[in-house]
Each structure stands twice: as structure tokens, then as C-alpha cells.
N, C-alpha and C positions, 0 to 999 in steps of 0.2 A: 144499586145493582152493579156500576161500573168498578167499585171498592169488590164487590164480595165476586165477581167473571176474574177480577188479579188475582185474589186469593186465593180463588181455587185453581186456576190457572199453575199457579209459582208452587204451589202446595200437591196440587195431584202429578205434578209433570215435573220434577226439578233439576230431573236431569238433561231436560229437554233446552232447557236454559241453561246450563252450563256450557253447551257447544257456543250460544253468542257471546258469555260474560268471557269465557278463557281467548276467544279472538277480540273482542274489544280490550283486555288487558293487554293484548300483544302488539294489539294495533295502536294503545296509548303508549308503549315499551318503545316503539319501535318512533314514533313519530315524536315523541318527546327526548330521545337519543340524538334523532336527525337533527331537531330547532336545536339541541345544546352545543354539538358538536358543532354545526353552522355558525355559532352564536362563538362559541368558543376563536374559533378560525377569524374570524372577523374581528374579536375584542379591540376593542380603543384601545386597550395598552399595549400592544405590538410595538416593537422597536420598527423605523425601516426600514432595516435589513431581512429583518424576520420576515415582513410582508412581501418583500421583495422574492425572497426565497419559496414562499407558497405562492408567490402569483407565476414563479417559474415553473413550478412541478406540477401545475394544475390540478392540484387537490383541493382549490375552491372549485373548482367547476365543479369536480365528482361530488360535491359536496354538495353542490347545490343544485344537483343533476339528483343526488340522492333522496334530497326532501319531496318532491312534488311526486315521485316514483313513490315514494313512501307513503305520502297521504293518500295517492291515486289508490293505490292497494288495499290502504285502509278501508277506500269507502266502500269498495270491492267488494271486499271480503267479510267486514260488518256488514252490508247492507244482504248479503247473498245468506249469511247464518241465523239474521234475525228472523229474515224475511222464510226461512224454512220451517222454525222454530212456531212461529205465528202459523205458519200456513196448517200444521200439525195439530193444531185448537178449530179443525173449520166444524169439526163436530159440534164440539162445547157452545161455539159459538151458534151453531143452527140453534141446539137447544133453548139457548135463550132469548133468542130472537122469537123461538116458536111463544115464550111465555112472556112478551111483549115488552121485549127488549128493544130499543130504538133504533139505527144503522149511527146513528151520532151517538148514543151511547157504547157501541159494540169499539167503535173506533177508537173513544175515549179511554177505555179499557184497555184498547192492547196500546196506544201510547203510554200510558203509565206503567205500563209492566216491560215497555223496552227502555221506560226511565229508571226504572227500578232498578233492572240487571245492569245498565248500561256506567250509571254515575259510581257506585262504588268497585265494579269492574274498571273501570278508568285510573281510579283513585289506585288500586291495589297495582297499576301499572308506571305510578309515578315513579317511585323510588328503584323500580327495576330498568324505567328508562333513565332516569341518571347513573346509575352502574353501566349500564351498557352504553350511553355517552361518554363517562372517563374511560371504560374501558378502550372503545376504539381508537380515540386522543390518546391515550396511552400506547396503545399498538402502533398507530403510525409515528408515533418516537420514537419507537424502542426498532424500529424498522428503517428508520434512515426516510421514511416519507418526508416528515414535518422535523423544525430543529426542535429540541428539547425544552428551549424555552418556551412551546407555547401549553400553557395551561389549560386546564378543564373549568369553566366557568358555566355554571347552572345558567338555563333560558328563563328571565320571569314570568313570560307571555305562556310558556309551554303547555302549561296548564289549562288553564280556560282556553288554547286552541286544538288539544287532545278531546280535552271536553265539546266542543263546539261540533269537532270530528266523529267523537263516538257516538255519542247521544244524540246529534244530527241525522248520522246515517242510519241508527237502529231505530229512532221516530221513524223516517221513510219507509225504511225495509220493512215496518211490523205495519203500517197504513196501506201499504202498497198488498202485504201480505191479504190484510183485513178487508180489501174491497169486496171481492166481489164476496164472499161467505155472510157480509154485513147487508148487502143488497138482494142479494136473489133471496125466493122464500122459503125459510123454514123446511119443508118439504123437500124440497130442489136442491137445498142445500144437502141434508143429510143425505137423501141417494146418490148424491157425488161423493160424500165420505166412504158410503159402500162399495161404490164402482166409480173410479177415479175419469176424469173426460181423458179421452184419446185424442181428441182433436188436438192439433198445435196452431197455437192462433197463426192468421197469414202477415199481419203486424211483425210481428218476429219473425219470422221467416224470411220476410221481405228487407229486413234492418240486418240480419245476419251474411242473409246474402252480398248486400252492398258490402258490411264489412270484410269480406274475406274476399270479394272481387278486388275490394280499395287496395287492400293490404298486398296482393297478387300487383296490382298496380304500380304502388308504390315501391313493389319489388321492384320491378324491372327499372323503374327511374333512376332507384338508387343506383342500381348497377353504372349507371351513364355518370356517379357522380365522383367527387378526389375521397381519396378515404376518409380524409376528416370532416367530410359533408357526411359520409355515406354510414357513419359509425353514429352520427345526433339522428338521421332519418330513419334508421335501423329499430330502434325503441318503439315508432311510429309501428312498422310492418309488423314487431310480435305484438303488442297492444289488439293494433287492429285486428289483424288473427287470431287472436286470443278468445277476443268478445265473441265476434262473428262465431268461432265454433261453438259457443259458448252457447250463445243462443239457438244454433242449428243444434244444440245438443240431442235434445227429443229427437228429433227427424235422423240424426248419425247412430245412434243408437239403438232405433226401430230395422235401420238398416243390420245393423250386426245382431241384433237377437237372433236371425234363423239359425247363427252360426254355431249359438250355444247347444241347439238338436244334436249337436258331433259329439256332445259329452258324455252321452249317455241317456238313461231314463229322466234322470233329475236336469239333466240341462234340455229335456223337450218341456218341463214344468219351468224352469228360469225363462227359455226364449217367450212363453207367453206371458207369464209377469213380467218379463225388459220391456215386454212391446207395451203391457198395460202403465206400467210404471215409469214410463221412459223421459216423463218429464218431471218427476222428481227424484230419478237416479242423476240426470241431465246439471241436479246444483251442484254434483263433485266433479264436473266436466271443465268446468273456466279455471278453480284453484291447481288441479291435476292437469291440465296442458300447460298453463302457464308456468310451473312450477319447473315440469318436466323438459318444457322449449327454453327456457331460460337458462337451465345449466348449461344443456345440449350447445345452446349459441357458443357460450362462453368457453366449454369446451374446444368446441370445433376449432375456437378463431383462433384460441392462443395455441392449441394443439400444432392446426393446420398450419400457425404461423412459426410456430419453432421448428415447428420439421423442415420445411420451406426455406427460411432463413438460416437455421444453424443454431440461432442464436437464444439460450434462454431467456424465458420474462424477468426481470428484475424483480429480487424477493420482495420490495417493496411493493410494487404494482400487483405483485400473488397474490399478498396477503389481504390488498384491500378489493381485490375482485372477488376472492374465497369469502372474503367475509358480507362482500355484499349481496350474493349469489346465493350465501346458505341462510343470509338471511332472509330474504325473496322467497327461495326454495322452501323455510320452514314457516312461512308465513302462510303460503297458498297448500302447504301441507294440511296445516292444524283445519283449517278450512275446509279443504276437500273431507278431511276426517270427520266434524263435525255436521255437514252434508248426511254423509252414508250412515252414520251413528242414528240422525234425526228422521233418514228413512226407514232403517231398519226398525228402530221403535214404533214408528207409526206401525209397524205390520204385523204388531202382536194377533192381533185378531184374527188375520189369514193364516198364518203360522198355527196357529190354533185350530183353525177350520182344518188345516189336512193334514192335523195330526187325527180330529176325531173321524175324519173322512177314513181312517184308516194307516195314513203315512206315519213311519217312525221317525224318532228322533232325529235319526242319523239320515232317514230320506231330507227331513227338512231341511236340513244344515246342510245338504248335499244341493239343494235346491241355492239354497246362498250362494254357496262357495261358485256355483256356476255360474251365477249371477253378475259374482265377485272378479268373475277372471273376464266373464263378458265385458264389462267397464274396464277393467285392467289394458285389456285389446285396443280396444275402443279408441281409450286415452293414450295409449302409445302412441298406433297410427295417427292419430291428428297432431297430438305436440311434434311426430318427426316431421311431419306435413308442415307444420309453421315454423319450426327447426330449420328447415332445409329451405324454405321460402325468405327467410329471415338472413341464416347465414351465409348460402351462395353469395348473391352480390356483393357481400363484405368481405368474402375472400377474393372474390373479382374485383374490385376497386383497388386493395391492398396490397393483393400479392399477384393477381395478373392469372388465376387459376379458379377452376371452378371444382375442384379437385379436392375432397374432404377428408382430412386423415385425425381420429379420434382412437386412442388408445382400446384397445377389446375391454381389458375389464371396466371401461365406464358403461359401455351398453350393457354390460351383463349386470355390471351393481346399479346401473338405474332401474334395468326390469324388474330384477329383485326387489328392486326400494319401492317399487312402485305398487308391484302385487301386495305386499307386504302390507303396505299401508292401507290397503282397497281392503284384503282381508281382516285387517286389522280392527280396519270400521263398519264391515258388515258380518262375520263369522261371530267376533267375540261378544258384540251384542245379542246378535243372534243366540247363543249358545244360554246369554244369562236370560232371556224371552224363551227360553224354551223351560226353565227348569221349572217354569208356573203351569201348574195343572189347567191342561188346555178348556177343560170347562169352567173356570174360574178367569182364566184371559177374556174366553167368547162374553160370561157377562158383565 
């Protein structure tokens, strides 16, 4: 039974799994770059002088500031797609539970089907994370970071600790997924796949809270700290931020759906799926502030500090914050994408109901699109809220100012980049769930 719940599983839903397999490739792209580049940096055959010269420009440290960032993301972001992906089988899973499937069988089940997508998604990631390790060793050459002689040398380890990473975190996220759908009964189960729980556990709400009080916390300390305390503490405050909203997602959420009613008819149908849906619109809420607070920081700081100073960034230090920044940014992207993609499929079956209810094509997709821009909202105000929590004290410690100066067009191309991407992942799905004749979706 646990062989034939994968099978139909990977076979009826495939695209449901492609949102975890393309972020565990990204997440072994990205964490097998970081160990080779580290690995690289560190080589025993270093002359000296060479060593000498990286231990002056602190590109070890960014370096090895970037691996643990790297993997933290990873488990992040695997654990948050798998864990969607599983949670989208809670029907499948009632059903055969009802035909006396065991909650140790059901588990067993979806761990091999996060083993499944997990190990050759990995694989498909090696050879792209060594291109993108000589790539960036090559950048900081041709950049005047690093001297020229230091080479690109493959990590042995990288492998089996990509793997350790991906297949790790997508066992969790698909067990963590599978709990309760494996435990409650048959019955109970499926009326929750009809009518999703509203409640937002107090567990999380309780954990989100401390998080974004900590992080407000550690706001203010940092402010008291020298910049180069206040620049290592700073990662703490959007982390912290990040999670906490993350988990208030539901609860922030439910609060913005009345707002969608301003849109018209179709956004009085969106405010009440946001408030029904709002905890699994809530998994593209941690990829999408963190994505969105993390440029904003970096923004701000180098912004705020060349205006301030006079003085521009050194192209070398540009290139390796751009490159770290876009790739953060297109990390908790694919992510968030993956999120909204794996809720909008789940709702073929409602999509369907009000179409036969009488709704048109174009009401339904109007019903999204409001939906779309409700999260869009949402996720703004919270990333600038840990933006601004984040970056204040850093300009305070540094430049003696609490005083934010960020170019106009990066707020107008992050808003865009943002709806964009929201749209991206629930319109255009939406749009291919519609073109199925809605009595053929309902059965």
C-alpha cells in the first residue's frame, strides 16, 4: 500500500512536485557553490601572500558568513515547499486511511516520495552548483576582490552534505506535513479537505509573537552597538522578523482580507476565501518578506551610505553584495512561487463550484487576481516593517542618522517585481485550472 499511495501520489499530481524538486535543486546549486567557493578560498596551496591578501579584504569572512545563510535558507525553503506539496494529498491520504491504511504506513509513504523527488533533484543541482562556484571565484578576480591566482577547486564533501540538506529537510517538511491527516479519522479528515480549519493554532502564534518582539528587541540593542557589532547582529533582527511574520502569517492576513471588499464584487468573493485560506496563502509570506526585506536592507544601507558620505561603494564590494542579495532574493522568490502555484491547484474544485454556481471565467480569475494583490499588500507592509526595523539601527550606528535615502525607482521595481511574481503564481495557474470543464474538475 505505502509503494502504490507514491505512485499515485507522483503520477496523479506531478506538478505538485515540481515546486519542491526545482527548490531542492536550487538549494543544492546554491549550497554546493558556497562549500566549493569556501573550499576554494581556504585551499592549502595558497602562497602567503595570497592568504595574506584575502585575510585583509575580508572575503573569508563574507564567505563564511555566506555558507550558514546558505544552508539556513535551504532548510527554509525545502522544508516550507515540501511541507505544502504533502499537505495537498490530505484528501488522498483520508481515503486510504478510510480503506485501512495504518498512520505508520501513511508516514512511510510520503517519506519516500520526499525521497523520491528529493535525491535526483539534488543530483540535477551538482553540476550547476559547481558552475556557479567557478563562476563567482571568477568574478571576484576579474573584480579586483581576490588576486588572480587563487583557483576554483571542487568541495569532495559537497555532495553527501547537499544531500544530507535536501533530503533531510524534505523527510521533515513531508512528516511534519503528514501528521495530523495520518492521525485524525478518515471522516474528519476529509471534511477538512472540504472546509479548510480556520483556527490558527495558539503554539504559533505564541512563537511568532516572541519572534518579532525579539527581533524589535534586538533592534534597539543593536542601535547602542560600533557598526562592525551592529552590521553581524543585524542578520539576527531580519531572520528573526522574517520567521515571526511568517508564522503570524494567517493571523496578518485575515487582518487585510476585509480590504480586498474595496475591489469590487470579485474582491468581496477573495476577502472571504483570504480569511478561509489564509493559512495556506500564509506559506508565500516568509519566502516574500524575506526576499523583499533583504534587498530593501541592502539597499538602504549602501544607498543611505553614499548619499551620506559622498563616497561610492567600491565596484568590487558591489558586485559581491549584488550577487549575494540576487541570489537570497531568487531563492525565497522560486519559493514563494512554488507556495501560491501549490495553493492555487489545490482549488480546482472551488474554482469549479462557482463557475457551475453560475460565475464566469473571467469572474473567477477576477476572484484570484484580488486575491493576488491582497498577498501582494500584505507582503509589502511586513517586509518594509522588518526593513525598517532591520535597517534603522545600521544606519544609526554607522552614519549617526536615522534618515533613509533609497533611489525611487527601486520601490517602484520592487512593487512591480513583487505583484508580478504573486500574479505569476496564482493568475497563470489559475487560468490553466480553468480551461477544464468545471463538471469534470468537481468529479
Amino acid at each position: 500500500m505505502m509503494a502504490g499511495l507514491t505512485r499515485q501520489a507522483l503520477k496523479r499530481s506531478p506538478w505538485a512536485f515540481f515546486g519542491p524538486a526545482s527548490t531542492q535543486a536550487l538549494a543544492a546549486t546554491v549550497v554546493i557553490a558556497s562549500l566549493c567557493a569556501v573550499h576554494s578560498l581556504n585551499a592549502g596551496g595558497l602562497d602567503p601572500a595570497t592568504r595574506a591578501v584575502l585575510s585583509d579584504s575580508g572575503i573569508l569572512d563574507v564567505a563564511a558568513l555566506f555558507l550558514p545563510i546558505s544552508i539556513y535558507l535551504s532548510i527554509i525553503i525545502v522544508g516550507l515547499t515540501m511541507t505544502a506539496s504533502i499537505a495537498r494529498q490530505a484528501r488522498d491520504i483520508a481515503l486510504v486511511r478510510a480503506v485501512g491504511a495504518s498512520p505508520a504506513q501513511v508516514r512511510r509513504a510520503v517519506a519516500l516520495q520526499a525521497a523520491i523527488v528529493a535525491v535526483p533533484a539534488t543530483l540535477a543541482g551538482v553540476p550547476l552548483g559547481v558552475l556557479a562556484g567557478r563562476a563567482w571565484i571568477g568574478g571576484l578576480a576579474s573584480h579586483g576582490v581576490i588576486p588572480d591566482t587563487v583557483a576554483f577547486h571542487a568541495y569532495p564533501a559537497a555532495l553527501p552534505i547537499a544531500l544530507a540538506i535536501t533530503v533531510g529537510t524534505s523527510l521533515l517538511g513531508a512528516l511534519i506535513a503528514a501528521i495530523r491527516p495520518s492521525r485524525v479519522r478518515p471522516a474528519v479528515a476529509l471534511a477538512e479537505t472540504g472546509a479548510p480549519r480556520r483556527r490558527i493554532g495558539g503554539v504559533r502564534t505564541v512563537i511568532g509573537l516572541v519572534l518579532v518582539a525579539g527581533g524589535v528587541a534586538l533592534s534597539i540593542w543593536v542601535s547602542g552597538l560600533d557598526a562592525e557589532q551592529a552590521d553581524v547582529a543585524g542578520l539576527g533582527v531580519l531572520l528573526a522578523m522574517c520567521v515571526g511574520a511568517g508564522l503570524l502569517g494567517p493571523a496578518l492576513l485575515r487582518v487585510a482580507a476585509p480590504f480586498a471588499r474595496l475591489l469590487g464584487p470579485s474582491g468581496v468573493l477573495a476577502a472571504d476565501n483570504l480569511a478561509v485560506r489564509a493559512k495556506a496563502y500564509s506559506g508565500a509570506l516568509v519566502p516574500l518578506t524575506l526576499a523583499i526585506a533583504f534587498a530593501a536592507v541592502k539597499v538602504i544601507v549602501f544607498s543611505t551610505t553614499t548619499h551620506v558620505t559622498g563616497v561610492p561603494l567600491d565596484a568590487g564590494d558591489r558586485w559581491l553584495e549584488v550577487t549575494g542579495t540576487g541570489v537570497y532574493a531568487a531563492f525565497a522568490a522560486a519559493a514563494a512561487l512554488n507556495s501560491l502555484i501549490t495553493v492555487v491547484l489545490a482549488r480546482r474544485r472551488d474554482l469549479a463550484v462557482l463557475r457551475l454556481a453560475g460565475g464566469t471565467t473571467a469572474r473567477a480569475l477576477g476572484v484570484v487576481i484580488c486575491e493576488a494583490l491582497s498577498v501582494t499588500g500584505t507582503a509589502i507592509l511586513v517586509a518594509a516593517a522588518v526593513a525598517a526595523t532591520t535597517a534603522l539601527p545600521l544606519l544609526h550606528t554607522a552614519l549617526g542618522t536615522w534618515t533613509v535615502y533609497a533611489p525611487a525607482g527601486f520601490w517602484v521595481a520592487g512593487v512591480l517585481g513583487v505583484a508580478a511574481l504573486v500574479l505569476a503564481g496564482t493568475v497563470i495557474p489559475a487560468a490553466l485550472v480553468l480551461r477544464t470543464p468545471p463538471i469534470e474538475a468537481v468529479g
